[in-house]
C-alpha positions, 0 to 999 in steps of 0.5 A: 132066136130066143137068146137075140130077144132076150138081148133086144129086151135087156137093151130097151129096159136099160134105155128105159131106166136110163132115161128116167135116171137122168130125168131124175137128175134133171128134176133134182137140179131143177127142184133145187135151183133158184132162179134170180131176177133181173133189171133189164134196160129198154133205153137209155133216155138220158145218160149226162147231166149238164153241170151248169143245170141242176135241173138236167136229168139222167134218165132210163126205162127198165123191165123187170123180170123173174120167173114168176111174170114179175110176180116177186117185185117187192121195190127197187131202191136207187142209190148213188156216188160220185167220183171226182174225176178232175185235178182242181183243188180237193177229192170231192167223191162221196160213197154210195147214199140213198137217192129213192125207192121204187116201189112194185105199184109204181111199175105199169104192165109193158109190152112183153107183160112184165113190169116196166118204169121210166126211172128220171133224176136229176143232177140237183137231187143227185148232188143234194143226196150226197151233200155236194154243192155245184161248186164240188163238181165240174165238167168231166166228173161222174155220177154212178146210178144203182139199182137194187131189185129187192123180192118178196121172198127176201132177197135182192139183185144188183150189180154184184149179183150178175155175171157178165153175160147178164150184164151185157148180153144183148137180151138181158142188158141188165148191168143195175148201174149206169155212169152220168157223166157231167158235160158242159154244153156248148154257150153262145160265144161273144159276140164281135171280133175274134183273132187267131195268131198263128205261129210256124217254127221253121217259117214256111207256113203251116204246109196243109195245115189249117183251123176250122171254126164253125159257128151255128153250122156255117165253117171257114177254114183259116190257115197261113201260106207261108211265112213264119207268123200271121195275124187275122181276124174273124167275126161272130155275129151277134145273136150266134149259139154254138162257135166250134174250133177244130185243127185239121192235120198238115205235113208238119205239125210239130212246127204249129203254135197258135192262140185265139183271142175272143172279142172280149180281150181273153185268151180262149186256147193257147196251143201247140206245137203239135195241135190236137186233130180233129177234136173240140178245141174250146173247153165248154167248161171255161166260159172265158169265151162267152 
């Protein structure tokens, strides 16, 4: 019986120091990490600029957090690029440049009791940060917005600091830089007289085929029966803000050519065979058809 505690007590003692050894462990790692900080998104408010509007702005909502409450927020400074991302005429990308500082005191106090900002900026002080003009940029180029959390005891965060979980992941959404698309919002088409001429290469109309153009959310579809060409006509009334044009697939669309003509005398798409399928046909970006 003696032998059978003494075997019981040996096992308890070695589970006890067993336990205080990892614990030692645990405290060793913990002393001896050091913890980051993070620029997490509440919302993206705004994420293009329209490239016919200088005033146009890119905007979103960060909160800051580390492991002091957001105690460690020195500033947040904002920096920005450009890539030219469109084949007319010379590269126009500029490297990073400074667009702003942020400093702590600019941050309120947000609803989970950390630091919280409402960040805006516009496509002119984008583009007069990196000395580029509106005639440098078009529809379908990128600005890249980053941001820097820089602490008090020294040390700064951005995109390169970050593994992908912290960039992504669904609690932390903290990827520090954004991509600002340039758009080209739609602009009120001509007013009058537009005409589409419609083609089929083997002449037996466009077999289901058809165009849908909409214009401020009221759609006619066009389309020809039979035949190998046809003209008609459509009207734009005056006053109208948004004309759209989409191709609805038939059965043989490698046989379908077609060109529309606004009521101003330009030749606004000139297209097949092979149309593109339900997908914007004018280029917003040319404004031949206004």
């Amino acid at each position: 019986m003696k032998y059978i505690f003494k075997i019981f007590t040996i096992v308890i003692l070695a589970s006890l120091l067993g336990c205080s050894s990892d614990d030692n462990v645990i405290d060793i790692v913990n002393n001896n990490t050091t913890r980051g900080a993070i620029l997490r998104t509440i919302a993206v408010n705004s994420s293009e600029f329209d490239v016919f509007n200088p005033q146009s702005e890119f905007s979103v909502t960060l909160e800051f957090e580390d492991n002091r409450g957001g105690d460690l927020l020195e500033s947040v400074d904002v920096v920005v690029s450009f890539d030219d991302r469109t084949d007319n005429g010379p590269d126009n990308s500029r490297d990073e440049a400074p667009l702003t500082t942020i400093p702590a005191s600019a941050f309120s106090n947000g609803e989970n009791n950390l630091p919280v900002i409402t960040f805006n900026t516009s496509l002119g002080q984008a583009a007069q940060a990196l000395g580029l003009t509106s005639d440098d940029y078009s529809g379908g180029d990128r600005f890249v917005v980053r941001f820097i959390a820089n602490l008090t005891d020294g040390r700064s965060f951005s995109s390169g600091d970050a593994n992908g979980g912290i960039l992504s992941g669904s609690f932390t959404r903290s990827p520090y830089q954004y991509n600002v698309n340039l758009v080209c919002p739609p602009a009120p088409p001509a007013s009058g007289t537009w005409t589409i001429e419609m083609t089929d290469l083997y002449g037996d109309g466009w077999n289901g085929g058809e165009l849908v153009i909409t214009i401020d959310g009221n759609e006619s579809r066009f389309t020809m029966d039979n035949g190998a060409s046809l003209t008609v006509n459509f009207e734009v009334p005056s006053g109208s803000q948004v004309i759209s044009i989409q191709y609805s697939s038939g059965d043989w669309d490698e046989e379908v050519i077609f060109q529309i003509i606004a009521s101003n005398g330009n030749t606004i798409m000139d297209i097949g065979p092979f149309p593109p399928v339900g997908v914007e046909l004018i280029d917003y970006c040319n404004t031949n058809y206004q």
